[in-house]
C-alpha positions as CSV (number, residue, x, y, z in Angstrom):
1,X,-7.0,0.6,-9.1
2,X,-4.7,0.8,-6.6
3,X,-3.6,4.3,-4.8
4,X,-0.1,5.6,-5.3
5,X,-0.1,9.1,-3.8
6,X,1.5,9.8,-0.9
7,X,-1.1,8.9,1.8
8,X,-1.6,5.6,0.1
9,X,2.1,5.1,0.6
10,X,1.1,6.3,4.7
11,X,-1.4,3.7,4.9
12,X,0.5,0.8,3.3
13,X,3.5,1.6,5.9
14,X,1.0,1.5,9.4
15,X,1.2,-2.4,9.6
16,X,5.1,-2.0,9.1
17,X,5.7,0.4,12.2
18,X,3.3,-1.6,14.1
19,X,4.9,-4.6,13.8
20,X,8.0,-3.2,14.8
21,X,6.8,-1.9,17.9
22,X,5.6,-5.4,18.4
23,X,9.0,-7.0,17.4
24,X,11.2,-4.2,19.6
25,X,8.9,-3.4,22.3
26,X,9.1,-4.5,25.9
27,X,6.6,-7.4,26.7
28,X,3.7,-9.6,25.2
29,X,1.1,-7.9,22.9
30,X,-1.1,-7.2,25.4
31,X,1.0,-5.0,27.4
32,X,2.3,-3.1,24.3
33,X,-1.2,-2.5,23.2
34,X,-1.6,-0.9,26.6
35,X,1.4,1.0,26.7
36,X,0.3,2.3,23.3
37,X,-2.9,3.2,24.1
38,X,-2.0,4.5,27.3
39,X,0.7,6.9,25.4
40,X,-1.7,7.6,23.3
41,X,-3.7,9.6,25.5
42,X,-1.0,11.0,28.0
43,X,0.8,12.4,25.1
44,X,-2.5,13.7,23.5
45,X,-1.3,11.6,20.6
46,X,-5.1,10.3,20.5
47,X,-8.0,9.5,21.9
48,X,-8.6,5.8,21.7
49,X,-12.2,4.9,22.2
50,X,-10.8,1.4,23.8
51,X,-7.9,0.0,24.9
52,X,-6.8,-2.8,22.0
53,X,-5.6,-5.9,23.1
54,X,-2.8,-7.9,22.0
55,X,-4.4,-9.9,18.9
56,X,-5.6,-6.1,17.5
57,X,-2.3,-5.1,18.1
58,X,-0.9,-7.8,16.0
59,X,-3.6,-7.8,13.4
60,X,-2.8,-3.9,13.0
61,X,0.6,-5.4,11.9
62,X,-0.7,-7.4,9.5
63,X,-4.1,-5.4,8.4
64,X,-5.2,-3.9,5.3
65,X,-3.9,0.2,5.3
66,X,-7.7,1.1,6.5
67,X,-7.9,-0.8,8.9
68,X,-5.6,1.3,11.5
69,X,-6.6,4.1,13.6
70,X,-4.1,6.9,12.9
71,X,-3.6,7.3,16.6
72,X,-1.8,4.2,16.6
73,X,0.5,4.8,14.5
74,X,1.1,8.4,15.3
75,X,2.1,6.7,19.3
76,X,4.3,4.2,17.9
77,X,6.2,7.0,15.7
78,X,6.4,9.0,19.0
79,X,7.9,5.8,20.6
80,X,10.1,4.4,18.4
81,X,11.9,7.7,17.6
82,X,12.8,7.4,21.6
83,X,14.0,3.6,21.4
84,X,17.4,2.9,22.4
85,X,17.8,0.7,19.7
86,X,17.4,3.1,17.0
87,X,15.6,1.8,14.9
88,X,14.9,2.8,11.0
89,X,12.1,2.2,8.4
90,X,12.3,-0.7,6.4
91,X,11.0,0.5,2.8
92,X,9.6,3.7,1.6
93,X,6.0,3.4,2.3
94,X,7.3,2.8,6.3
95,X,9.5,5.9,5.7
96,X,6.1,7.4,4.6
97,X,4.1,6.4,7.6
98,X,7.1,7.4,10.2
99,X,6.9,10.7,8.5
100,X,3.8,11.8,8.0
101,X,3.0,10.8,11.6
102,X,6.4,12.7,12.9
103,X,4.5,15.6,11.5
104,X,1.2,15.1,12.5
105,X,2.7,14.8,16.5
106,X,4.5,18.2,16.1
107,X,4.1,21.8,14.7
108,X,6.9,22.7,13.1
109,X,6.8,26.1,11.4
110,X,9.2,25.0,8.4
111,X,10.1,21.8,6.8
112,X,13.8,22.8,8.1
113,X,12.7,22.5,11.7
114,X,10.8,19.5,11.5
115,X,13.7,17.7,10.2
116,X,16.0,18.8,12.5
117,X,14.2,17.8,15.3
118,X,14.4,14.2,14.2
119,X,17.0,12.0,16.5
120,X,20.1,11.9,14.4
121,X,19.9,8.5,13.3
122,X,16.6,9.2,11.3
123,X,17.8,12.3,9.5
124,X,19.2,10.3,6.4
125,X,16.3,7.4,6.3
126,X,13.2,10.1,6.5
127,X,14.9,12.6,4.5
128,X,12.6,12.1,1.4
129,X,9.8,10.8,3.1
130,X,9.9,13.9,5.2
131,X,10.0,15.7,2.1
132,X,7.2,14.5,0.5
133,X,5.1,14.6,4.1
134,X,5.8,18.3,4.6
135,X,4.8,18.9,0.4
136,X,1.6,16.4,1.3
137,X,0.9,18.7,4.9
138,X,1.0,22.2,3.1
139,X,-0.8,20.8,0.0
140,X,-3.6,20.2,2.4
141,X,-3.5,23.5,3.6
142,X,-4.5,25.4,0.5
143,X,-8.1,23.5,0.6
């Protein structure tokens, strides 16, 4: 039976931001699976056990949702949202992913705050999915 809560939507949209740090990053795979896992730990975004390599990278994009270490997608949320180009998720369970990990790189003290520290062109395309993220986060918090 397949999952539909909102962390099953998460872990369907990880191949999605993946491959689009893949499509709009700088360089082969090899070097953006570096600069990820690199970020990763500078940032404290993670703590990658190894560095991937290219063809992890890219089967990341195309894996099963289990498949990919949260600190991954967490770093690629951190760098996209600082892209020139600007980009956007492509479908809700991307949304998802972008916003769950937006929330679990910061510590916002309200949903308000968290939101309005998004760059300006993700307000309108992670509105809901920040929603439901921020309704997911303080659900877990009553456990």
């Amino acid at each position: 039976m397949p999952q539909r809560g909102f962390y099953a939507k998460v872990r369907r949209g990880l191949p999605a931001i993946i491959g689009r740090w893949l499509a709009l990053g700088q360089g082969d795979a090899d070097r953006l699976a570096l600069i990820l896992a690199e970020t990763a730990r500078v940032a404290k975004l993670g703590e990658p056990e190894a560095t991937p390599n290219g063809a992890t990278l890219e089967a990341w994009s195309r894996a099963a949702d289990e498949e990919i270490p949260l600190w991954a997608g967490r770093t690629v949320v951190f760098l996209l949202a600082q892209m020139p180009a600007r980009p956007v998720p492509g479908d809700e369970d991307e949304a998802s992913a972008w916003a769950y990990c937006w929330l679990r790189n910061r510590d916002d003290a309200d949903h308000a705050s968290a939101a309005a520290a998004l760059p300006e062109h993700l307000r309108e395309p992670l509105s809901a999915a920040l929603e439901a993220a921020w309704q997911d986060r303080q659900g877990l918090r009553l456990v």
